[in-house]
C-alpha positions as CSV (number, residue, x, y, z in Angstrom):
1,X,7.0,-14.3,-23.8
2,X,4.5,-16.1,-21.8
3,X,2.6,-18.3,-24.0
4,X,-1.7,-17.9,-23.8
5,X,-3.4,-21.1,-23.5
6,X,-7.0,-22.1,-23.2
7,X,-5.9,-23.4,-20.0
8,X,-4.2,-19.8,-18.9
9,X,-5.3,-17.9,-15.5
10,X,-5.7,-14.5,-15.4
11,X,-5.1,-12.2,-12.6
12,X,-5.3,-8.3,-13.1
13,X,-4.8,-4.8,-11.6
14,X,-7.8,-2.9,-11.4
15,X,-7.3,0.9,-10.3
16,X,-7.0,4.3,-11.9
17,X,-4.0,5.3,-13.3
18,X,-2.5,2.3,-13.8
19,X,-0.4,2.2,-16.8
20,X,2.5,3.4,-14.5
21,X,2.2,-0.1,-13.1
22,X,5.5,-2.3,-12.8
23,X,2.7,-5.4,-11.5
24,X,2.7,-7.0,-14.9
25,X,6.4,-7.3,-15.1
26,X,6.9,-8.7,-11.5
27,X,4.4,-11.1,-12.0
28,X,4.6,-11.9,-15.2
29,X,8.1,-13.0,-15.0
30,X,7.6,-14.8,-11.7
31,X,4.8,-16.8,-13.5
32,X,7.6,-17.5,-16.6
33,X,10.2,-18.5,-13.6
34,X,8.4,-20.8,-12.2
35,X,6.6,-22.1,-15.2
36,X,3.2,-21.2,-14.6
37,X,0.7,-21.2,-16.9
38,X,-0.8,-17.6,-15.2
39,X,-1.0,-14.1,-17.2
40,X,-1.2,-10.5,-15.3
41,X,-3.0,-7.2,-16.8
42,X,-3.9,-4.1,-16.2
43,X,-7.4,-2.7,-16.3
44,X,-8.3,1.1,-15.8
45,X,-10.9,1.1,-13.7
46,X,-12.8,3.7,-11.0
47,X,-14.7,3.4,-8.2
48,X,-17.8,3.8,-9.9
49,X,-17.1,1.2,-12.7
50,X,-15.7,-1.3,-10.3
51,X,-18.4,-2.9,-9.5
52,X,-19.4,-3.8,-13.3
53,X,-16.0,-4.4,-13.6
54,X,-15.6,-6.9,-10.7
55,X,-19.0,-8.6,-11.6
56,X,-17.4,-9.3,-15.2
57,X,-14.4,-10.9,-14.1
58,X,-15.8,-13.0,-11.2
59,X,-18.3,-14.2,-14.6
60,X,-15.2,-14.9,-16.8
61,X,-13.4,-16.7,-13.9
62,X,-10.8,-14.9,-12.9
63,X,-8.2,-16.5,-10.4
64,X,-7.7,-13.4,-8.5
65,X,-6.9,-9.3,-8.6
66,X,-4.9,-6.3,-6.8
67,X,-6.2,-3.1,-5.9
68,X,-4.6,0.3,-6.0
69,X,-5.9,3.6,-5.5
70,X,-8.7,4.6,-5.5
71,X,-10.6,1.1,-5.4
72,X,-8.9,0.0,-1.8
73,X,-12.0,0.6,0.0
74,X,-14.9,0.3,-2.6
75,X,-14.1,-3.4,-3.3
76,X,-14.9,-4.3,0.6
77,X,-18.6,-4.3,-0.1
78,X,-18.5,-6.0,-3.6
79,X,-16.7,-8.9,-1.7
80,X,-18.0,-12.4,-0.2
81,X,-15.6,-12.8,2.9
82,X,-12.5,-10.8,4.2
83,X,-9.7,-11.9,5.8
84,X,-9.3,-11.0,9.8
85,X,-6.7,-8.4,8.7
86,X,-8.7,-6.5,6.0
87,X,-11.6,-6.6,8.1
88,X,-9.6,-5.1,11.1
89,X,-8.5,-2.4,8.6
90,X,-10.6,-1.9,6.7
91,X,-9.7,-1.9,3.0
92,X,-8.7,-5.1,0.4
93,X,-5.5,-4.8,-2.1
94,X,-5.9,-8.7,-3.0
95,X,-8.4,-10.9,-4.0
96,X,-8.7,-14.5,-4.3
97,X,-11.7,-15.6,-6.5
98,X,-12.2,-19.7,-5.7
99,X,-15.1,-20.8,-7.7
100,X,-16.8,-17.5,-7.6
101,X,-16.0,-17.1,-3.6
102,X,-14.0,-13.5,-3.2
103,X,-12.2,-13.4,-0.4
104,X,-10.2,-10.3,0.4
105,X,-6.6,-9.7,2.0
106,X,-5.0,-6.9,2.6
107,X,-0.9,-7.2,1.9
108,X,0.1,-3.8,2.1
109,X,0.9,-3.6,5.9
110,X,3.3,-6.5,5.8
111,X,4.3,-5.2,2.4
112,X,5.3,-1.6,3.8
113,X,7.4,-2.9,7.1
114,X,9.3,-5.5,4.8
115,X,10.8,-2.6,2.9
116,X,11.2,-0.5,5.5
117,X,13.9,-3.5,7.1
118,X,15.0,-4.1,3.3
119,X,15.9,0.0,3.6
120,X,17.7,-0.9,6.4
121,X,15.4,0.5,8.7
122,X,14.2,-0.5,12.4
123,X,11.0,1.2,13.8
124,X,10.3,-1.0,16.7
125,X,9.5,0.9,19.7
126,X,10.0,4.1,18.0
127,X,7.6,7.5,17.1
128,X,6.0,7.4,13.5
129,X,3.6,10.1,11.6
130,X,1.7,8.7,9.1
131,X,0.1,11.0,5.9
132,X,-3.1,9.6,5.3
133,X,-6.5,7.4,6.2
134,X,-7.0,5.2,3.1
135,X,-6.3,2.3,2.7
136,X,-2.3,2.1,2.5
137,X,-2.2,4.1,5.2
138,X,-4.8,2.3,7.4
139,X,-3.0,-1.2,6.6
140,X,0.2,0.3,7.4
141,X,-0.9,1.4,11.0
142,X,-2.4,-1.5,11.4
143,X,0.9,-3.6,10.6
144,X,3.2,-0.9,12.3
145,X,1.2,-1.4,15.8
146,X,1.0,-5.1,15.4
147,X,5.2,-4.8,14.6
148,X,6.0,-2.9,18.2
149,X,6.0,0.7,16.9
150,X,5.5,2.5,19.8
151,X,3.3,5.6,19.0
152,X,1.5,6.4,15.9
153,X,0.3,9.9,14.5
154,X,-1.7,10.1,11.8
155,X,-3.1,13.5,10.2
156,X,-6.2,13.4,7.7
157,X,-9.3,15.6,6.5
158,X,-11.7,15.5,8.7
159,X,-14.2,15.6,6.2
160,X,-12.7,12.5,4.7
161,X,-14.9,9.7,4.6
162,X,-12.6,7.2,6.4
163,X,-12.0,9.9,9.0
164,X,-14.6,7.6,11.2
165,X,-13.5,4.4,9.9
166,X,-9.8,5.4,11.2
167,X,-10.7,6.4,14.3
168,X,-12.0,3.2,15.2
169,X,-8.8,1.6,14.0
170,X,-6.6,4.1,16.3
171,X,-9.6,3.1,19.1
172,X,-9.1,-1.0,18.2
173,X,-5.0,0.1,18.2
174,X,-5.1,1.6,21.9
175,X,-7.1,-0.9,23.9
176,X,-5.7,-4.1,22.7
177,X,-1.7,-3.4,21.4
178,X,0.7,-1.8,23.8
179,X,1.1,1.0,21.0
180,X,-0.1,4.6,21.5
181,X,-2.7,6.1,18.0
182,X,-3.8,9.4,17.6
183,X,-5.7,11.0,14.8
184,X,-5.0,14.5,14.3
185,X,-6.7,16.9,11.6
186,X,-4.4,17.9,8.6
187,X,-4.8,21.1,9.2
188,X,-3.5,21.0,12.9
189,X,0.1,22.8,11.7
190,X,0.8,22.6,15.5
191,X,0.2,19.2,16.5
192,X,1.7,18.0,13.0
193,X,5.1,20.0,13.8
194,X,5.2,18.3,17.3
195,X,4.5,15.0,15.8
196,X,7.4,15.4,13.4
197,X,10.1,16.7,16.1
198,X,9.5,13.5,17.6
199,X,8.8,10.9,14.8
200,X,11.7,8.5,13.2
201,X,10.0,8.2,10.5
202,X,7.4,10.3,8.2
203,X,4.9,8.9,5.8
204,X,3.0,9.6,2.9
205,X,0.2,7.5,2.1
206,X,-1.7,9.3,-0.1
207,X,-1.7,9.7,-3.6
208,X,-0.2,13.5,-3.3
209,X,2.7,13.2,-5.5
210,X,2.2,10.6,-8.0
211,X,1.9,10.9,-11.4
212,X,1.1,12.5,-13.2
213,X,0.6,15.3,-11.3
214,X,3.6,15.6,-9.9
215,X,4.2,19.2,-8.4
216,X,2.5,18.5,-5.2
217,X,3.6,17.5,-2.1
218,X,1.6,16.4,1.3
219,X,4.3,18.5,3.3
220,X,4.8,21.9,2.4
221,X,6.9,23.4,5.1
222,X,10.2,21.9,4.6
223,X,11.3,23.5,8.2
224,X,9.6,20.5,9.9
225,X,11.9,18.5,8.8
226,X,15.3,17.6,11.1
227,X,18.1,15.1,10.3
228,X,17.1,12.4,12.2
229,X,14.1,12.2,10.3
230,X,13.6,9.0,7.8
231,X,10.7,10.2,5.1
232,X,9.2,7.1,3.0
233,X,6.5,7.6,0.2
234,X,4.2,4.8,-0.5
235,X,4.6,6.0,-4.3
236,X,6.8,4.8,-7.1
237,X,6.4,6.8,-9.8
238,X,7.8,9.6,-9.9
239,X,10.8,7.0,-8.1
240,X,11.8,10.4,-6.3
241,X,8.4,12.5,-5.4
242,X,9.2,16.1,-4.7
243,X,8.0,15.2,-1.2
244,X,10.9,12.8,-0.9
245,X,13.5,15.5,-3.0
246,X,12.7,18.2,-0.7
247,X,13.7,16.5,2.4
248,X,16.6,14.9,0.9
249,X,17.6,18.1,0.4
250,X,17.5,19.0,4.1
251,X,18.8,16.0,5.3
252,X,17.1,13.0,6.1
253,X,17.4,10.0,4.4
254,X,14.3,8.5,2.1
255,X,12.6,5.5,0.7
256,X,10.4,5.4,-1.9
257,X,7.3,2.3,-2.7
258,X,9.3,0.4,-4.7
259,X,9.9,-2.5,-2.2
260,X,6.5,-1.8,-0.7
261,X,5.2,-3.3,-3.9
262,X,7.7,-5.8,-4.4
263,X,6.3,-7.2,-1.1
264,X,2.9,-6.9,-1.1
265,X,3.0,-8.3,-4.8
266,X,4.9,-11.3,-3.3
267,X,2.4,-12.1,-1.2
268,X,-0.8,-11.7,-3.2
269,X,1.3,-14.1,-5.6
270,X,1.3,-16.5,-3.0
271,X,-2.2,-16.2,-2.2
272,X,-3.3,-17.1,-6.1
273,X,-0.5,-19.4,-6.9
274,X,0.8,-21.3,-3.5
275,X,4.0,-20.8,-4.7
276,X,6.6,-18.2,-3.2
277,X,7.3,-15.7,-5.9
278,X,11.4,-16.0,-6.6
279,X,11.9,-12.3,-4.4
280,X,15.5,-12.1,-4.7
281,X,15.0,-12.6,-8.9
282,X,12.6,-10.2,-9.2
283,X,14.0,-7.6,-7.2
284,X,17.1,-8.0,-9.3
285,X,15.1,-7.6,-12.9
286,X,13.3,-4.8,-12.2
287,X,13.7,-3.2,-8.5
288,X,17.2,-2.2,-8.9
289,X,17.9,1.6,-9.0
């Protein structure tokens, strides 16, 4: 048990659901490891009570927060200064609160390509298809390109609203990275089977899958799939999504978001704390299958 002092800093997870949430545990334990007198919870909170929500933990003096869906984007206007990567993407999983200064960073990009070498994995130079425009996806594009992937698909509603917002980070991606971005409509069956045949890895960065409703999947024509294929889910729970299942079953070899949020977590511990978060200690707790 971590003791609660008047002298304790909080941190938090704000998003909806979040009682799935392994957060508290990582960091909880990490603070415990390195004897810090720091406490993580969990708050279930939407995009339209964030901003009350925010406003009352910026007043209490709170040392800092994570994001998950659906409160990536929202929090980017309720915020006071955004690092040159969250600004490039355009959404904010961490913030820092000094003396009632937010500052936003996004962790997810560096998060997502650390797993996918912890997997095993090297995507340098190579095709990807990403599912998704928020902001996972959107950070992990932005990291991928940055990393020397060497083309990047992604499919979205056009009616989304970060269908514009993504298209200026595929525009940002073409003229100054040698990596090739396209944005195709989900509904382009045809351009999504040609960007499979010639993708190393598929993505899914949405919340399609999770619980817990857990009977859908982004991809429902298994046939796409082919056994050089490498399919990765940026969710956790379910560990196994039925999107990951199915193209087990055919094949390809998978990776869920467990390390993804090992990572990113790391980092956003670093950000509050200045300390590195003991990885290899945590990973062994609560990240083993």
């Amino acid at each position: 048990m971590i003791p609660i002092t008047g002298h304790t800093r909080l941190t938090a997870l704000l998003g909806s659901p979040v009682a799935h949430s392994i957060s508290p545990l990582m960091h909880n334990e990490a603070f415990r490891l390195l004897d810090l007198d720091y406490t993580y919870l969990c708050f279930d909170v939407t995009e339209d009570t964030l901003p009350t929500a925010v406003a009352g933990l910026k007043a209490c003096g709170i040392r800092g927060f994570n994001l998950t869906m659906p409160n990536k984007n929202k929090i980017v206007e309720l915020l006071d200064e955004l690092s040159p990567a969250a600004r490039l993407i355009g959404a904010v999983n961490t913030v820092v609160n000094d003396d009632g200064h937010l500052t936003g960073y996004n962790t997810d990009g560096v998060g997502y390509m650390q797993a996918v070498k912890d997997a095993g994995y090297d995507i340098t130079g190579k095709t990807i298809t990403v599912m998704g425009a928020g902001g996972a996806a959107t950070a992990i594009c932005a990291q991928a390109a940055l990393d020397g992937v060497k083309r990047i698909h992604i499919f979205a509603r056009e009616t989304s609203r970060f269908w514009s917002r993504t298209q200026k980070l595929v525009e940002n991606i073409n003229s100054t990275l040698p990596c090739e971005a396209f944005l195709h409509e989900n509904k382009d069956l045809t351009a999504l089977a040609q960007a499979i045949s010639e993708s190393t890895l598929l993505l899914n960065a949405t919340s399609v899958g999770m619980a817990p409703n857990t009977d859908g999947t982004i991809i429902e024509n298994t046939s796409l799939y082919h056994p050089d294929l490498i399919v990765s889910d940026v969710i956790y729970n379910p560990r196994e999504t039925r999107f990951l299942r199915e193209a087990r079953e055919t094949g390809c070899r998978t990776f869920n978001g467990m390390y993804m949020l090992l990572y990113q977590g790391a980092e956003a511990f670093r950000l509050w704390t200045g300390q590195d978060m003991p990885v290899d200690k945590i990973k062994a707790k609560y990240f083993s299958e």
